[in-house]
N, C-alpha and C positions, 0 to 999 in steps of 0.2 A: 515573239512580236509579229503583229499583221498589220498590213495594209491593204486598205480600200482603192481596190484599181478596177476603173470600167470598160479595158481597152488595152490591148496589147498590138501593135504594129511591128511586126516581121521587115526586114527590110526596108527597112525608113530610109528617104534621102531626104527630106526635105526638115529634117529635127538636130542638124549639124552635120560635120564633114563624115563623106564615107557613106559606109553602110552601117544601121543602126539598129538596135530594138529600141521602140517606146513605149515606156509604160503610160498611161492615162492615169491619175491618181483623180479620186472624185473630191468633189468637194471644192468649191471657189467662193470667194468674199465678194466679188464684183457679179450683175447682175447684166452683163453689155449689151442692149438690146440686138447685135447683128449677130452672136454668140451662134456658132456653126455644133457646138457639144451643148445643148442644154442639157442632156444625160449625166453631165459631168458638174455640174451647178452645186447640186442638193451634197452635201457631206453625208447622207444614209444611203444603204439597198433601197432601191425600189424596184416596185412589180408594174409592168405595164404590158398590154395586151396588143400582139405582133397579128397583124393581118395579111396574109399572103393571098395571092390570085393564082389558081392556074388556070387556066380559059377562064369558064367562065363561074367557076366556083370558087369561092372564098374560105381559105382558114384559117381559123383564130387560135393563140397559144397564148399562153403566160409568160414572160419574159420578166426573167433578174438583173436586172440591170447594175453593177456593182460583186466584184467577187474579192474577197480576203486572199492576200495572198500571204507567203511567209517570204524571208533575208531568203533561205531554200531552196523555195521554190525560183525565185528570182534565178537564181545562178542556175536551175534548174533547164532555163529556158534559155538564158545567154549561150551557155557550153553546145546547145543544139546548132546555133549558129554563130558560134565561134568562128567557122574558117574563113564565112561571108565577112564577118566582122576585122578579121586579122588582115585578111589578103588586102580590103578598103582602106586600113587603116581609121576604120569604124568605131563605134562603140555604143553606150545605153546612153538613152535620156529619158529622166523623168520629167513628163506634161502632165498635163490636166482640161480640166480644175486648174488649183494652185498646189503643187505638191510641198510646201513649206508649209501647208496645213496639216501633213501628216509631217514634223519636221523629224522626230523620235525615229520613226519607220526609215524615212529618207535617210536620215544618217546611218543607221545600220545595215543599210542597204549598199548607199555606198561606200562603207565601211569595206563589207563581203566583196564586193567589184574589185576593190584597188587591191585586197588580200592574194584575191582570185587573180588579178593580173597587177604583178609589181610595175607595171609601165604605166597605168593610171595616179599619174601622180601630180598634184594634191587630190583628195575626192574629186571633185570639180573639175574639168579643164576647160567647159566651154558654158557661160550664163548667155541666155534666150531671155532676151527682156522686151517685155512689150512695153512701147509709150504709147498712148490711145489720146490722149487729151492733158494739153500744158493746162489750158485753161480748166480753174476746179469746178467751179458752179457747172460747167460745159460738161464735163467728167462726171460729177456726181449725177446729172440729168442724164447721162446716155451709159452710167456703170453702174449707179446704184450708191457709189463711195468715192469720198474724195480721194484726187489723187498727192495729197503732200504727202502719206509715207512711200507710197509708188518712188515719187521722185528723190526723195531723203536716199531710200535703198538705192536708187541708181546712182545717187554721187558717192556712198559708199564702194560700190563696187567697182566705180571709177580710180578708185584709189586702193583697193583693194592689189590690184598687181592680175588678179585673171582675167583670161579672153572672155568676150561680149560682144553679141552679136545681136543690136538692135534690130529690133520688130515694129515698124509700123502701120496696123491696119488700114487701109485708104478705104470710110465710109464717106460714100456720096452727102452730102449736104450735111454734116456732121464733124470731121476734121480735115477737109480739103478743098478748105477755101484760102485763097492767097495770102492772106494776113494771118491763118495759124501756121501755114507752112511756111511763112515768112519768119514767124517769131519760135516755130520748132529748128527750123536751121540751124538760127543762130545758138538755140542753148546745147543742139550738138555740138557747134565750132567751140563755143566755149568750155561744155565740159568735157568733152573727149581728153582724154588719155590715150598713150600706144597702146592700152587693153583695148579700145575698140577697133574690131577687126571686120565688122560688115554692118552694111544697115540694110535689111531685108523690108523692102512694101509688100505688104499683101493684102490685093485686090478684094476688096468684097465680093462674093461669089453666094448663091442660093442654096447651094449641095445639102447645107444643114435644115433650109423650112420644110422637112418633111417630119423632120426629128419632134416638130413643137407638137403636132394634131397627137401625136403618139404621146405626147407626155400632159399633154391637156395644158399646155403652155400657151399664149397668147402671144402670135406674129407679129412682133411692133415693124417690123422689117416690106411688110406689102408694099407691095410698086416701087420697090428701089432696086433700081439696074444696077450691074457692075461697071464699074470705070473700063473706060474704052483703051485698047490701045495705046494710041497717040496721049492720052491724057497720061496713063501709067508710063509711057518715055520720055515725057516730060518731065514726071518729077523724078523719074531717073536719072536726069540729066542736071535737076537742081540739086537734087539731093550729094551729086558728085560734087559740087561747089566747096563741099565739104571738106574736101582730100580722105575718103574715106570711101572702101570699095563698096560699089548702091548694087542689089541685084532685086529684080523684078519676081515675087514669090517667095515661096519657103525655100 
């Protein structure tokens, strides 16, 4: 069995506790106009043409964007940094995309993990959920898809018994206006469980608009700054209203 990953991160701190590898799994259902991976969008390989600079001459290659991996190979590349991993109290996450779209792959994978190391126990220790938009029409406008099964799966997993560690993107003029942060608060207060263990903001940031001209994807993102500061301590500070630990980033 294989899976389609377009991304492999070495020492990841910002994809759970520790030091980590991440795999990128291609392929996602939602279409998020601030989306910083649009390479990780399409569920197939593609080919797209990489254009480098040195002074003043320019070279073009072909680039695969998407490579099959095997269960194998996976362990293949944990055991190389294993000791990073051990000494952190570290371990793998799978991103993307959505990797519950490769769900067959996912599970044999971490299947091999927990074989590989009897301390990973259940498969899972830590779910990375993003909430992007309470409001659906809001949601389907800025994802592409409504979000009632987004939110279904989050109360299951509320109840589910494992750790979860909310993600919420902070888009300028999109979900951080006072009355959805007002009405996201409160459905954290009320569905939280002791599984939730952190609520991560993360800032909008531009790192990814260079990714779109390469993939011939259209910028819906032009002239949107990233939240300042002062604004991201602020809702650092609301978000704490919560009783739940808020940190500013991945």
């Amino acid at each position: 069995m294989q899976g389609l990953i377009f991304s492999v991160k070495k020492y990841s701190i910002h994809d759970g506790p520790g030091i980590r590898v991440t795999f990128f799994m291609k392929g996602c259902p939602l279409n998020c106009m601030w989306c910083h991976n649009p390479e990780g969008i399409s569920p197939f390989q593609q080919t797209v043409m990489r254009t480098n600079r040195i002074g003043e001459r320019e070279f073009s290659n072909n680039e695969e964007v998407g490579k099959f991996y095997t269960v194998g190979n996976i362990l293949e590349i944990l055991d190389k940094e294993k000791v990073f991993i051990d000494q952190s109290k570290g371990g793998v996450t799978f991103s993307g995309g959505e990797p519950m779209l490769q769900t067959e792959f996912l599970l044999e994978a971490l299947k091999a993990c927990t074989e590989k190391d009897r301390s990973i126990i259940p498969f899972t220790d830590l779910f990375l959920f993003d909430i992007k938009h309470l409001d659906e029409s809001r949601h389907l406008e800025s994802t592409g898809v409504s979000n009632c099964g987004i939110l279904d799966n989050f109360r299951l997993l509320m109840k589910s018994g494992k750790d979860i560690m909310i993600r919420i993107p902070v888009i300028p003029g999109i979900n951080d206006d006072p009355e959805h942060l007002e009405r996201l608060r409160h459905f954290i207060t009320t569905t939280k469980t002791g599984s939730l263990k952190k609520i991560n903001l993360l800032p909008f940031h531009k790192i990814g608009a260079s990714k779109y001209k390469r993939f011939n994807i259209p910028y819906r993102m032009e002239g949107v700054e990233p939240p300042g500061k002062e604004k991201m301590q602020m809702m650092k500070e609301f978000f704490m209203e919560t009783g739940i630990k808020v940190k500013i980033g991945g």
